[in-house]
N, C-alpha and C positions, 0 to 999 in steps of 0.2 A: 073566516074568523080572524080576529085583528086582538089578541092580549097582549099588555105588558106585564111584567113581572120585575121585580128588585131585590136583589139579593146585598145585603150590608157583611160587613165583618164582622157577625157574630152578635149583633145588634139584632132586636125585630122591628120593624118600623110598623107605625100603625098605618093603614090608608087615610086615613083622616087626617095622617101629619106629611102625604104627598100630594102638594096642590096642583102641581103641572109637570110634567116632563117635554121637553120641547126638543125636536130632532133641526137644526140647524143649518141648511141646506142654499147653495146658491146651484145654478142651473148645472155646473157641470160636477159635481155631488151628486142633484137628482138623477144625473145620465148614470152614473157611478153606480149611485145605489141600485137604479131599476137593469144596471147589467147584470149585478151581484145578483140579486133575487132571481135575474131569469135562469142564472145557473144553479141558482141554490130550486131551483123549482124542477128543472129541465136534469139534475142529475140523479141517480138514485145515492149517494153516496161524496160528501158527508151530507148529514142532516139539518148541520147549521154550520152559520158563520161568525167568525168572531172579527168584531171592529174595532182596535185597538188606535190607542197616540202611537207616534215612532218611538217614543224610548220604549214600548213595550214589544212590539213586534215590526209589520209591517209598514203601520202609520196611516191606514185606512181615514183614521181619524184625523182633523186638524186640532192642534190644539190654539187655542184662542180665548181671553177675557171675557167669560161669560157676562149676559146682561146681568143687572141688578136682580139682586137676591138669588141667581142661577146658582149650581154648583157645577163644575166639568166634570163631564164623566169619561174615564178614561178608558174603559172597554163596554161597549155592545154587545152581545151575543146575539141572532136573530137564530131561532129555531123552528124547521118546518117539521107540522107533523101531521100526522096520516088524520083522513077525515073520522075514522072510529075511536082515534084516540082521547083521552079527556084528560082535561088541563084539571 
């Protein structure tokens, strides 16, 4: 199972008004990301991870000019959960 989910500040966005989300990756990001996930898969504890710019935490994330019409998004959350659970 592969969802995304968007949480705004207290806004509700319709899905109808989210046309694309695009994750932005060059080769050594995708090594990145698929280490994150094997840990986040491979430990019991935590159950997610959070992908932040550097003024917020760690800087997981690059920050960069998104393309036309994009907006940046400043933190990720990626959440694993058990196969009985429901979204």
């Amino acid at each position: 199972m592969i969802a995304v989910e968007l949480l705004t500040d207290g806004k509700r966005v319709a899905e109808d008004e989210i046309d694309d989300v695009a994750l932005v990756l060059d080769a050594s990001g995708i090594d990145e990301l698929c280490q994150m996930l094997q840990r986040l898969r491979n430990s019991a504890a935590p159950d997610h991870l959070h992908l932040v710019i550097g003024e917020w935490g760690d800087g997981e994330l690059t920050p960069r000019t998104p393309e036309k019409n994009y907006t940046t998004v400043n933190h990720l959350r990626i959440v694993r959960i058990e196969p009985d659970e429901t979204i």
